[in-house]
Backbone bond lengths (Angstrom), bond angles and torsions (degrees), N, CA, C in turn:
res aa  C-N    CA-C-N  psi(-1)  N-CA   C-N-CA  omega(-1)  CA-C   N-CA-C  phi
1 X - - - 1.441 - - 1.521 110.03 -
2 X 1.388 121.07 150.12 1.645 121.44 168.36 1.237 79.54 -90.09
3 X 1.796 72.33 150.81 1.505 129.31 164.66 2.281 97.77 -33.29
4 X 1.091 86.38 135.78 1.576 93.23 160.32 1.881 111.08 67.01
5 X 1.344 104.32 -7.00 1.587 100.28 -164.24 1.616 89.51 -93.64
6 X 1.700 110.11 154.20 0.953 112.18 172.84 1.409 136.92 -84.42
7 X 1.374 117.07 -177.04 1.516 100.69 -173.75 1.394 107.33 -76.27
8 X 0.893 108.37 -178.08 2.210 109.53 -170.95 1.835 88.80 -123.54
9 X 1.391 153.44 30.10 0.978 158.71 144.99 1.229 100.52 -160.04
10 X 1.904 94.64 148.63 1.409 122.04 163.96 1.806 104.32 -151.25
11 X 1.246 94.05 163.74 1.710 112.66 -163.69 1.767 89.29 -135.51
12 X 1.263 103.42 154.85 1.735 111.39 165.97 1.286 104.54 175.75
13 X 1.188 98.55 100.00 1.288 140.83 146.80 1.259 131.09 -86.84
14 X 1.731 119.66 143.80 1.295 116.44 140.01 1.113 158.16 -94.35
15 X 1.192 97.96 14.92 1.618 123.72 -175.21 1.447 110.32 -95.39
16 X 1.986 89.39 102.54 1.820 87.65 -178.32 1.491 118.59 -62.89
17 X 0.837 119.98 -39.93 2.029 134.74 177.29 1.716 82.30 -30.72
18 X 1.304 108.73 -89.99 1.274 139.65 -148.46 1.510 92.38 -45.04
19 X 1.165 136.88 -57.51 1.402 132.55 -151.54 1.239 107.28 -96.35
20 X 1.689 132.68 -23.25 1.467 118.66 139.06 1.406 133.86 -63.68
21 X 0.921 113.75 -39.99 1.480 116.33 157.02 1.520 107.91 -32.11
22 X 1.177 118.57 -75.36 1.270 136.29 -174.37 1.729 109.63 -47.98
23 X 0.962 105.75 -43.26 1.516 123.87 175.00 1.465 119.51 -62.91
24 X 1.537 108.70 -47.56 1.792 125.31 -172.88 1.738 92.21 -83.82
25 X 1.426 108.50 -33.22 1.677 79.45 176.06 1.830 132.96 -109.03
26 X 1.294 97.07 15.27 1.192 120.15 -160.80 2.088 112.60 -127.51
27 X 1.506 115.05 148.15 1.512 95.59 -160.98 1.722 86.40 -89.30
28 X 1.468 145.31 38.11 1.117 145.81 105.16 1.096 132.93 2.95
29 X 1.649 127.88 131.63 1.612 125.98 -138.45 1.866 85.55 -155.51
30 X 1.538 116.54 99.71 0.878 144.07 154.68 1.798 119.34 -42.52
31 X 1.379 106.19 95.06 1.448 99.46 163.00 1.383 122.46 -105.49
32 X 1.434 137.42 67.30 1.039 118.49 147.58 1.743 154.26 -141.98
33 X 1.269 127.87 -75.67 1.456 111.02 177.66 1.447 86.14 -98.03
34 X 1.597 88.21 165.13 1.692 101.95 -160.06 1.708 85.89 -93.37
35 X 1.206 118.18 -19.33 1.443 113.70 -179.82 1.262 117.84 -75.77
36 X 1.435 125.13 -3.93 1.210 126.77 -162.45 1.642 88.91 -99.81
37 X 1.396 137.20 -17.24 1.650 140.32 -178.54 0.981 105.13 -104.78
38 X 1.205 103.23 28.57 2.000 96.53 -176.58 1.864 88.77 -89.54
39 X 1.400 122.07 -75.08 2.096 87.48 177.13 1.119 124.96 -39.58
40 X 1.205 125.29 -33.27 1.252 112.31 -176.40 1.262 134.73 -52.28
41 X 1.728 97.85 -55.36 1.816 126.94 178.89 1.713 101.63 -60.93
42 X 1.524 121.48 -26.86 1.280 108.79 166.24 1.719 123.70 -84.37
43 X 1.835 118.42 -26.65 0.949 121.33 172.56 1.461 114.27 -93.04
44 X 1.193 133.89 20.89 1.358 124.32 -173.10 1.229 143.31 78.58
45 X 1.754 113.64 -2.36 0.944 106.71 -170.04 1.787 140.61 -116.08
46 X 1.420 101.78 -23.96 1.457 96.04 157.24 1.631 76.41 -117.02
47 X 1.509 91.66 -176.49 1.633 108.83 -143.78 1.862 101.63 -154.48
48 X 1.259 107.25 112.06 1.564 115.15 -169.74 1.406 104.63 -84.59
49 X 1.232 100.33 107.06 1.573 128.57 175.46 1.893 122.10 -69.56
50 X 1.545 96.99 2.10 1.451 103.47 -173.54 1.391 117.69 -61.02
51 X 1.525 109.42 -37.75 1.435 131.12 170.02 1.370 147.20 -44.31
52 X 1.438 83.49 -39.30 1.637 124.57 -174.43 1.651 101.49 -83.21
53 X 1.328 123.60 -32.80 1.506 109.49 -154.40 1.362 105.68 -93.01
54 X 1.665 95.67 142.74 1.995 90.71 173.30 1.465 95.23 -152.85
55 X 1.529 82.12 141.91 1.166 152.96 8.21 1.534 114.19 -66.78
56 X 1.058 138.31 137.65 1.476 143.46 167.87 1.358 125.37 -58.01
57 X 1.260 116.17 129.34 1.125 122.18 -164.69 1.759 100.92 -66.55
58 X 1.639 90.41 154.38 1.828 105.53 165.58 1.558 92.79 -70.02
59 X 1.558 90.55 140.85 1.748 99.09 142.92 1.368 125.20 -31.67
60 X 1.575 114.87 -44.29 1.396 108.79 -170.77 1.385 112.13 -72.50
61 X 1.531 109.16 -32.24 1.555 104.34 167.86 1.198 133.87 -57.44
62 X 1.328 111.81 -23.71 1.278 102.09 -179.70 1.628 110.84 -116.32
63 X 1.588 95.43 38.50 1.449 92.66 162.49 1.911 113.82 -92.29
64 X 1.247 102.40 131.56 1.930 101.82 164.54 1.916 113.58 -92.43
65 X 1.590 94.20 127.36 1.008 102.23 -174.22 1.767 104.46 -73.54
66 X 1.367 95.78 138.41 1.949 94.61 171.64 1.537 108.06 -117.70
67 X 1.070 104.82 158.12 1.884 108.99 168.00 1.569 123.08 -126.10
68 X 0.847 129.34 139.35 1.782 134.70 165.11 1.213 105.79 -79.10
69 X 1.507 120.09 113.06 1.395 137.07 162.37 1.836 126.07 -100.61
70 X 1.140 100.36 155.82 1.548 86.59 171.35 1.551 101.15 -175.04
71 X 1.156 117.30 161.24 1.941 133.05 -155.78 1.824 82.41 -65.16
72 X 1.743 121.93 146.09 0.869 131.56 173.85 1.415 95.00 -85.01
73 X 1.304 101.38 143.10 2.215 112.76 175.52 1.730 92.41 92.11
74 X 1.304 113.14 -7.02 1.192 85.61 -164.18 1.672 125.92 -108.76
75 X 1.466 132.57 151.78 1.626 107.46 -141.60 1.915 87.92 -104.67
76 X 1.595 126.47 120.14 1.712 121.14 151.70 1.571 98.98 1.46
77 X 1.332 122.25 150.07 1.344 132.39 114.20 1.580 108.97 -58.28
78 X 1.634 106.83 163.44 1.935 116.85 -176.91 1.329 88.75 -65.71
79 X 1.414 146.55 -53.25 1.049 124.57 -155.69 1.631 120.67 -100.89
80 X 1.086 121.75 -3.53 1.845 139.57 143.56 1.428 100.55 -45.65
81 X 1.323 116.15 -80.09 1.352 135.82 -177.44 1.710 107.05 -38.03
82 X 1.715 123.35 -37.81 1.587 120.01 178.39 1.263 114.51 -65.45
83 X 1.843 101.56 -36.89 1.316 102.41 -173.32 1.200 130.43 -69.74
84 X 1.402 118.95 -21.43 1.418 150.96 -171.49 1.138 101.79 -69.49
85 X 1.673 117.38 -30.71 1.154 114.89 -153.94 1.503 107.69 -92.90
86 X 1.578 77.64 -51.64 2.016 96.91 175.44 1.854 106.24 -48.38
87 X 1.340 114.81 -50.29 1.388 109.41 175.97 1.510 111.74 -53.69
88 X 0.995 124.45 -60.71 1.833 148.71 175.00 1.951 85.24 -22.65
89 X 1.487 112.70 -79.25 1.083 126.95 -172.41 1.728 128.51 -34.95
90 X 1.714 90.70 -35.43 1.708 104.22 176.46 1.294 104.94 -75.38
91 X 1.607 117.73 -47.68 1.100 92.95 -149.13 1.613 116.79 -110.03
């Protein structure tokens, strides 16, 4: 691949099972929370490649963008609605 071009597939999911699975059997390249490899990085089995790469990525690169969704028409619960807020507030 050149420099800078993007990947030509992506997957996104939330199903951790599913996307290691997918990962351990497939030559598939896992991007995501570093907390989600935390058994792993202690049992061996997928393996955080952040370390390895050089030049090393910016922080900003290896940020994953997330979003807050919710059913259109449809009204927060009070405490959906705090959290929304508290997130709203960070970022």
């Amino acid at each position: 691949m050149k420099q800078n071009q993007a990947l030509p597939v992506e997957l996104s999911c939330d199903n951790l099972s599913l996307l290691r699975d997918l990962t351990l059997c497939s030559d598939n390249i896992l991007f995501t929370w570093s907390s989600w490899l935390d058994h792993d990085d202690r049992n061996g089995g997928l393996v955080n490649l952040g370390s390895l790469l050089h030049p090393e990525l910016s922080p900003s690169d290896m940020c994953i963008e997330c979003a807050i969704v919710q059913l259109a028409g449809r009204t927060l619960s009070p405490p959906a609605q705090r959290l929304v807020d508290l997130i709203l507030a960070q970022a």
